[in-house]
N, C-alpha and C positions, 0 to 999 in steps of 0.2 A: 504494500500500500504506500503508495508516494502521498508527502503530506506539503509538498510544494506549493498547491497550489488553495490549500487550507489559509485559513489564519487562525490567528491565537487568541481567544477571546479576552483575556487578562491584560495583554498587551496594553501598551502606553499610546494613547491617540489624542492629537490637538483637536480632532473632527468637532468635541461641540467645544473649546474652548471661547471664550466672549470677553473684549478688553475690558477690565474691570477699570478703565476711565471713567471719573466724575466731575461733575461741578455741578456743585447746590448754591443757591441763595437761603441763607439761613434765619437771618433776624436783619428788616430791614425798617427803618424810620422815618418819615417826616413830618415835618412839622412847619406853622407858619407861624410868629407873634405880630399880631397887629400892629401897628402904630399906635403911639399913646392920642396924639393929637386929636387921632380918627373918631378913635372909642370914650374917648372924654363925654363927647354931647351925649351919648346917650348912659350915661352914669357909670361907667367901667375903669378901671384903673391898667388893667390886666388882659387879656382875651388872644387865647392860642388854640389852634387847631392841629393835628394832629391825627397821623394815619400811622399803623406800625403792622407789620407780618410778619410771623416766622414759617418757618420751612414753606416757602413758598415756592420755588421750582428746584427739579436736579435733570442737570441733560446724563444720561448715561446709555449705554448700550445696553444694560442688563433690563430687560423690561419686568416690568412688575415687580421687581427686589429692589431692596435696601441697598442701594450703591453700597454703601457703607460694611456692611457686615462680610464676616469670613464665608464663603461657601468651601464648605472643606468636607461634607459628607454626614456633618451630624446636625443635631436639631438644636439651638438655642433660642425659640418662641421667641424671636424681636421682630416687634410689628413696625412699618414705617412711621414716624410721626406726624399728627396730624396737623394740616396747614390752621393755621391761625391768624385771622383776619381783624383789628382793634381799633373802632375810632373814638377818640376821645378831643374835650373842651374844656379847658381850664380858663375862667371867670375869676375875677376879683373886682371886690367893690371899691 
């Protein structure tokens, strides 16, 4: 029996390996303060707006995984975290 033309199932193969390159946006901020001048007439000393998100994009080639985490064949239940969207106004009299 010739086994030349077999292969070895155990064998070492790149066939599905996938560049585990990333880049996340992770916590991002802005914000605007008024002018005092503006917010005077209508009674305010203060007045800031504000937009903030975290984990909000990752380009990577692995789809549906964790850029981040090891894939090495065992199980460590890490879920991707979830995006977070916050807008907030801070007022002084």
């Amino acid at each position: 029996m010739s086994t030349a033309n077999t292969t070895n199932a155990s064998a070492a193969s790149t066939r599905w390996l996938v560049s585990s390159d990333y880049l996340t946006i992770k916590t991002v901020q802005l914000g605007y303060n008024f002018d005092k001048r503006a917010i005077e007439g209508i009674g305010l000393s203060n007045l800031r707006v504000y937009v903030s998100g975290e984990n909000l994009y990752s380009w990577t080639a692995r789809q549906g995984l964790e850029p981040a985490q090891s894939f090495n064949g065992t199980t460590t239940y890490r879920y991707t975290p979830s995006r977070t969207v916050s807008l907030g106004l801070n007022v002084s009299f």
